[in-house]
N, C-alpha and C positions, 0 to 999 in steps of 0.2 A: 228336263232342263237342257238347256243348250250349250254353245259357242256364241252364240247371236251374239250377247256383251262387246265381246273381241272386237268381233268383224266392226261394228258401229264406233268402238273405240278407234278403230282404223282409219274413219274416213271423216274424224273430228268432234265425235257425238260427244255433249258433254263436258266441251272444252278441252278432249284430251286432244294429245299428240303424240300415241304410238308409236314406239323406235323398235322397241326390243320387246321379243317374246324369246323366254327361256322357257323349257319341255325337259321335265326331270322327273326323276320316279324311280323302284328301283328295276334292276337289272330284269328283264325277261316279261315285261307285263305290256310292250305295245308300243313303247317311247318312240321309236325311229319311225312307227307307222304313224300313230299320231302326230307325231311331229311334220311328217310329209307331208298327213292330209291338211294339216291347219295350212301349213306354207302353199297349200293346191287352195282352198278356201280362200286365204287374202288375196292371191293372185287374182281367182275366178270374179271374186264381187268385189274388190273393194278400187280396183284402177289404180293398185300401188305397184310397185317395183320390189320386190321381193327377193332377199337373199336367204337362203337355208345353207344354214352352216352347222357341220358336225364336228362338236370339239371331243368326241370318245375316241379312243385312243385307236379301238375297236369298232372300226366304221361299218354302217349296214345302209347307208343312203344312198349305192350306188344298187345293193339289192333291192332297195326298196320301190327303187326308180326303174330296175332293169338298168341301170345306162352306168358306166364308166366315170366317174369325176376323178378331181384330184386338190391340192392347192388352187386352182384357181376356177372361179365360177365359171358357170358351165349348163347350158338350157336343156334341161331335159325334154322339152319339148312342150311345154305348158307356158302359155302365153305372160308376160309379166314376172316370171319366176327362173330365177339360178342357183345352182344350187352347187356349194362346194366343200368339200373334206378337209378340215383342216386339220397337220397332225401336230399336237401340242409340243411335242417333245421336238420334233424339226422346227418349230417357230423359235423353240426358246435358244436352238442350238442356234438360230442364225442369231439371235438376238447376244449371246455368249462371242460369237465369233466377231461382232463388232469389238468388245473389251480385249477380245484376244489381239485386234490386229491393231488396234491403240497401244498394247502394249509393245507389241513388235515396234512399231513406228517410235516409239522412245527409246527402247532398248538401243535400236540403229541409231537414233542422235548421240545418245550415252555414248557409246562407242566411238563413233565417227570421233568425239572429242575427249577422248582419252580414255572416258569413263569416268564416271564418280559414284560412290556408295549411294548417294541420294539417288541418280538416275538407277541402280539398283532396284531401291526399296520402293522407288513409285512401281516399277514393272512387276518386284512381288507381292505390292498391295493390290494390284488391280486382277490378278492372279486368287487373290485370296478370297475379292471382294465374285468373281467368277464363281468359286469355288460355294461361294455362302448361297449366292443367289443359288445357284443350282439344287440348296439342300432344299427348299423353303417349301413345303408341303402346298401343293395346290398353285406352284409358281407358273407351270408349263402352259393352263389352263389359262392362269389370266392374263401372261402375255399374249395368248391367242383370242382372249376376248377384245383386249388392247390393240391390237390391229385388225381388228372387225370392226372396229369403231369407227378407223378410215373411212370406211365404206359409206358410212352413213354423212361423216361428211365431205367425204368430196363430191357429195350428190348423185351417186350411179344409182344408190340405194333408195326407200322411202322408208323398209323396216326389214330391219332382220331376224330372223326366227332360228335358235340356238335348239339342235339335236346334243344335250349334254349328256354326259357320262353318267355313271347310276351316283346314286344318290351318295355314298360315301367323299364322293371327286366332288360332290356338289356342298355337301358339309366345310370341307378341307378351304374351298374358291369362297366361299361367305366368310372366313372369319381371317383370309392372306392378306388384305391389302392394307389393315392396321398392322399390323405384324410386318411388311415387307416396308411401309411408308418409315413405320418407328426403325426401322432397319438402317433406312437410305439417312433419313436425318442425322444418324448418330454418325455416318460413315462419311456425311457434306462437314460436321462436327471436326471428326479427326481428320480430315485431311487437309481443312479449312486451317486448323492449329496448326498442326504439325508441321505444313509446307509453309505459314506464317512464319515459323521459328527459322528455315533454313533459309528464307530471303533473309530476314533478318542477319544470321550469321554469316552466310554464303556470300551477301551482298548483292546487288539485284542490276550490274551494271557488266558483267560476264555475259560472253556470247551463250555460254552455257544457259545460264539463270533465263536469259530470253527465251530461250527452246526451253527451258522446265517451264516459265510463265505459259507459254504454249499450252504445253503438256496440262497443265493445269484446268488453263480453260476447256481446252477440252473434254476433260473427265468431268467437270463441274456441268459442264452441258451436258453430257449425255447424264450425265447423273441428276440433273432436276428433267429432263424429257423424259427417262423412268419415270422419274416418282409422279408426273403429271401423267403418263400414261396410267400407271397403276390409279392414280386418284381418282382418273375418269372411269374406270371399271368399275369401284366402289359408288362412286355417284350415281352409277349407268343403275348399280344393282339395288338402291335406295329408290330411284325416283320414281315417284309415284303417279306421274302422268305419263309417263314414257316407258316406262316398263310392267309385265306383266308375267309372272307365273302360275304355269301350267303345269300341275300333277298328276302323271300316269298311274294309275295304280291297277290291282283284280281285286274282285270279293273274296281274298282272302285273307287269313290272321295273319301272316307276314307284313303282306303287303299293306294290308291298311293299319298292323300298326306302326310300321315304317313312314309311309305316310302321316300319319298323326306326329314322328317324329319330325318329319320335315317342315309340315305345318309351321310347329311350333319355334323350328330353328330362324325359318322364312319371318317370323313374326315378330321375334326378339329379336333380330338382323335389319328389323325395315322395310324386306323386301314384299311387294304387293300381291302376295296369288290371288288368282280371282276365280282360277276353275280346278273341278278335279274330273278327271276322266275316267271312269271308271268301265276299262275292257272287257269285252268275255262272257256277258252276261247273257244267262238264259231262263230268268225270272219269268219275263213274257210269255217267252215259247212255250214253256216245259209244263206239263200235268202238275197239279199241285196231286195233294196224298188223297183226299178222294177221289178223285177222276182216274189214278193209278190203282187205286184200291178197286175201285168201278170195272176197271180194264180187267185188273189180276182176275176178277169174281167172272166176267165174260168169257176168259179164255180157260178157266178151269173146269168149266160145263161144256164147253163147245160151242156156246153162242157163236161162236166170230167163226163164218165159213172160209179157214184160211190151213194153208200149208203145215203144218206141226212143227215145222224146224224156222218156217219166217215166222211163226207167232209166237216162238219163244225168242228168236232175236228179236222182236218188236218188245216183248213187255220187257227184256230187259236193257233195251235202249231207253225206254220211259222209264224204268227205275236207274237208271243213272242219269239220267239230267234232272227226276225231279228229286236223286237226292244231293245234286249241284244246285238247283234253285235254291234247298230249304240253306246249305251252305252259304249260298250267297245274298239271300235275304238278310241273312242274320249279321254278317258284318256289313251289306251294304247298309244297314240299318241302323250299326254302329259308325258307321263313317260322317251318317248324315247327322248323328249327335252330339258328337266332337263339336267341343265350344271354338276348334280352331278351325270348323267348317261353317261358322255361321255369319261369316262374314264376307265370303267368299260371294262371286254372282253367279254362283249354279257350279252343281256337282250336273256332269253330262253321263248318261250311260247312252253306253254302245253296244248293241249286242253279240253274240258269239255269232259267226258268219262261217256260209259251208264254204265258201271259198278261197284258196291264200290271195292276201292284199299285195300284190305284186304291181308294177305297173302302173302307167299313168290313170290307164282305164277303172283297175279298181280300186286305186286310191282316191279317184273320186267319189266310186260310189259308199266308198268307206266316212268318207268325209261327211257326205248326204246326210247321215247319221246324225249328225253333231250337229246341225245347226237347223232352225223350225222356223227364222223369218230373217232372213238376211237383208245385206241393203239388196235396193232394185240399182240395175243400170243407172237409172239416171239417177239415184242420190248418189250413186257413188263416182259420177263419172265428176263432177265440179273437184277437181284435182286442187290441192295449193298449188300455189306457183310458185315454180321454180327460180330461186334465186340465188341459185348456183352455190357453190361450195361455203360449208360455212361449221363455226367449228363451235361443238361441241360441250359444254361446264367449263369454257373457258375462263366467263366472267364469274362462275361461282366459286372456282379456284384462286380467281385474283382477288374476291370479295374476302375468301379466308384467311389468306396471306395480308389482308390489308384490313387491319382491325379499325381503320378509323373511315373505311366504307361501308356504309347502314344500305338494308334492305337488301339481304340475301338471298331475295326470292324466294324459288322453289322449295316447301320443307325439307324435300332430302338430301340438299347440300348443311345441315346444321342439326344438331342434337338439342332440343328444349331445356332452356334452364329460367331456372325460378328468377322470373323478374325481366324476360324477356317481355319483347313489346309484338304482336303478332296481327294481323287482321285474318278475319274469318272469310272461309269463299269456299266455295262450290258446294254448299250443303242443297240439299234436296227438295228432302221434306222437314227440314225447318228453318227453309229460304230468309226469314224473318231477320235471320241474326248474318249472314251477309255482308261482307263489306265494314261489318261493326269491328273494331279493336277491344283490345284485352291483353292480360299480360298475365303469364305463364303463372301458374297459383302450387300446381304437383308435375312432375317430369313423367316422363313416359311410366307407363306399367308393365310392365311383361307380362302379364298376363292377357290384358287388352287390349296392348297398344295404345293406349289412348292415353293423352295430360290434360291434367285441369287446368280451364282458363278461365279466368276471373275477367267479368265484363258488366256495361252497365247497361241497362235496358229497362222501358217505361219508368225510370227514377228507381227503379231496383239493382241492387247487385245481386247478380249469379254467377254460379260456376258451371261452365260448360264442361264435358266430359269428349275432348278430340280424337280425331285420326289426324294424321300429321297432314294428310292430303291434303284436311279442311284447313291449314294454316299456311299464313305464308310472315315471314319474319320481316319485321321494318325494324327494330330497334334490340341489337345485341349487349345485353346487359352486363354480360362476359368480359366481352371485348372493350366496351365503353368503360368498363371498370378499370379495366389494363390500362387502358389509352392513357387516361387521368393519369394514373399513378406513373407511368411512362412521363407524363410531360411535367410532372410534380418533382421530377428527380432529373440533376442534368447528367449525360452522359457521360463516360467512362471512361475512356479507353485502357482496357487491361492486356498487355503484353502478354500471348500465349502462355509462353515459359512461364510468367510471373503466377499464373495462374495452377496453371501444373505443380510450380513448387509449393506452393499455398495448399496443396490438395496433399503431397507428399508431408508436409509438418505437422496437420492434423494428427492429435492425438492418436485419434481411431486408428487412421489409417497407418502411425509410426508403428504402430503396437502390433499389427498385423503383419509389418515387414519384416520385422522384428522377430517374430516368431515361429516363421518359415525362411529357410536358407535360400530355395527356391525363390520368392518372391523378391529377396536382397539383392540378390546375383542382379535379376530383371530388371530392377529398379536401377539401378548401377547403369548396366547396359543400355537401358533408356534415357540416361542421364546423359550417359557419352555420346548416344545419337539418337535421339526421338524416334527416326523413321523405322529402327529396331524395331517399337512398341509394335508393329505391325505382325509380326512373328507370330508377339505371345494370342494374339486373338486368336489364335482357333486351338491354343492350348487348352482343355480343360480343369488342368489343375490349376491355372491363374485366373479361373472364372470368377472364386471367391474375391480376389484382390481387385482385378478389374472393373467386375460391377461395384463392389464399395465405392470406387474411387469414380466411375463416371457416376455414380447416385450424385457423389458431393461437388465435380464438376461439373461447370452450367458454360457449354459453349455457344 
């Protein structure tokens, strides 16, 4: 098996539109080489423009190349291809140092005008709000996927191909951007309320109150351009015409069952692998145990007119590889069994090579490997056209945010729910059912991947068994349900505070304040100035009071 797949995904085959290739696997089996060669491969055949980007924190693409990179793309010398080192941790710090100097920039108004405790409490929330982002496991990573994304649309790009971190960093980035999005909401929540209550009292006609309005806006901006950043990473890493994962592994029990775990993570996550690469191999080359057996029985007679000290290095260079073959028979054997290998479009082996893959020179020939019929010249040269900068899950993001816009498109902006309305497309070989609708019947399986759609066909009804790729959503049953009830009820308007105090009379929550001195004191304190409440967040003994109380507020 091959790469073939890939490269033809590159240049349109099958309706796709390849952006992103990610390359992960664990630590030590070949990632940064294979990574290189593929990014050397789309270059060579496909007429794309190519970025190779290394988001490990522990960079080897400048080994890999022989050449020097840094932050910013950079030719190694391969036509069509740049390639640059990105360091997560300096992405994220410059991405921290914007909130730091927002904060500065308020502090200095604060001042300028005498000071007030509010101009304060914004500069130690935004302080705090620093502080959290920084903890968030796998955050540094996907702000640096977040500004890769650039790339692709300001059009310098045509696909980028991601040298990532081992497999633990690649665990951590699959499951941040629910976790950091659920973050940013609750944080557009409190600040949303809280600075509602001090126009309210503050009054909104002060030179002051204008520079907090400022101040405001601007946090609220860069605070929904996060979360639309992050949104696009997780979309980038769903979508299944546009993105594709690539698995490094060896024939060995670590490694492939590490592998079988990532599989599975990739699967339950959305995300599309389609190859596994498996390095190292000396299956082909190597004496199986009769031919070794064959040899030992030649060289213990004297059959073989040879030196005594090279025919004992010989037989026992052939008794180590062939017993690296029987080694790696047996899990490559298990790899290709694996029900979360059967879906994939080819396990590629590579074999063990005498020489290191250094350089542009033999990461071509490393590459040669990998692929048995690529595109030619001319199918690959018919380029799209360039229509300059253009931007990215824009309208799947606005589609989300906007429950009463139908037809979501692409499946991996949306999670299948019973009763959705879907059309079928891009199925293969059972073209037949095509273009037909249906409406969600079972929701994904994590075992399969796959939900049942209920359709009707020759005056029959059936259920089809999906990949989400095969669907594309017209009618969200979720949202349409909301909508109604939304425009069945007239709207509200509830006064921050009034809300707050309504969460503090609740029984539950009196009983709880009640019963901890700590919690009263806080409660007090945030009576007398809301922007307090900002403190007690990164307390963990008001964890319990806090979460009760935002479970039962709804901002």
């Amino acid at each position: 098996m091959s790469l073939d797949s890939l490269l033809w995904s590159a240049i349109g085959h099958n309706n796709d539109d390849l952006k992103f290739v990610f390359v992960g696997g664990k630590g030590g089996v070949g990632k940064t080489t294979s990574s290189s060669a593929i990014a050397t491969l789309l270059a060579q055949h496909c007429n794309k423009r190519i970025l190779l980007v290394s988001t490990d924190p522990a960079h080897s693409l400048s080994d890999a190349f022989r050449c020097e990179f840094n932050n910013e793309p950079t030719s190694p010398g391969v036509e069509n291809l740049h390639v640059m080192e990105v360091d997560p941790a300096e992405t994220m710090e410059r991405e921290l140092k914007k909130w730091a100097e927002l904060a500065k920039d308020i502090a200095i108004d604060n001042a300028s005008d005498g000071g007030d405790e509010e101009g304060n409490d914004m500069v130690n929330k935004i302080k705090q709000f620093q502080e959290w982002l920084s903890g968030i496991p796998g955050i540094d990573e996907a702000t640096a996927l977040s500004s890769a994304i650039e790339h692709i649309e300001s059009n310098k790009y045509d696909l980028i191909v991601f040298d990532t971190a081992p497999t633990g960093h690649t665990l951590k980035l699959l499951g941040m951007p629910e976790i950091l999005e659920a973050g940013i909401e609750k944080l557009q929540g409190w600040q949303s309320t809280l600075w509602s209550y001090w126009d309210v009292v503050k009054g909104l006609g002060s030179a002051t109150s204008k520079k907090r309005m400022h101040a405001k806006e601007d946090v609220a901006e860069m605070l929904e351009n996060y979360k639309k950043g992050i949104q696009k990473v997780a979309l980038m890493l769903q979508d299944q015409r546009r993105t594709r994962f690539v698995v490094v592994c060896i024939a060995e029990y670590l490694s492939v069952s590490e592998t079988q775990r990532l599989l599975r993570e990739l699967k339950k996550n959305q995300v599309r692998a389609s190859h596994i690469i498996v390095n190292q191999l000396v299956v082909d080359s190597a004496l199986n145990k009769e031919e070794l057996t064959e040899l030992e029985g030649l060289a213990e007679v004297g059959s073989l007119m040879l030196n005594q000290d090279l025919l004992s290095k010989t037989v026992h260079a052939c008794r180590l590889t062939t017993a690296r073959k029987g080694i790696q028979e047996k899990y490559l054997g298990q790899l290709k069994s694996f029900p979360e290998a059967q879906d994939l479009d080819g396990i590629c082996e590579v074999p063990l090579l005498a020489e290191e893959v250094t350089g542009n020179d033999a990461l071509r020939r490393f590459a040669e490997y990998m692929t048995q019929n690529p595109p030619s010249e001319a199918e690959s040269a018919v380029k799209s056209a360039s229509s300059g900068p253009r931007r990215l899950y824009d309208d799947q993001l606005e589609k989300n945010t906007n429950p009463d816009v139908e037809g979501a498109g692409a499946s991996s902006s949306w999670s299948p729910t019973k009763g959705d309305t879907v059309k079928i497309t891009g199925l293969a070989k059972a073209a037949q059912y095509n273009g037909l609708e249906g409406v969600i019947a079972s929701t994904i399986d994590s075992e399969t991947n796959r939900c049942g759609v209920r359709i009707e066909y020759n005056g029959k009804i059936k259920t089809l068994a999906l990949q989400m790729k095969n669907m594309e959503l017209l009618h969200n049953a979720k949202k349409a349900k909301s909508s109604d009830a939304d425009k069945a009820k007239p709207p509200v308007a509830e006064p921050p505070m009034t809300k707050a105090m309504a969460v503090l009379n609740d029984p539950e929550i009196k009983a709880l304040v009640e019963s901890n001195p700590k919690f009263k004191d806080a409660v007090e304190d945030c009576i007398g100035n809301p922007m307090n409440f900002m403190k007690y967040l990164s307390d963990p003994e008001m964890s319990p009071l806090i979460s009760k109380a935002m479970a039962k507020l709804k901002f």
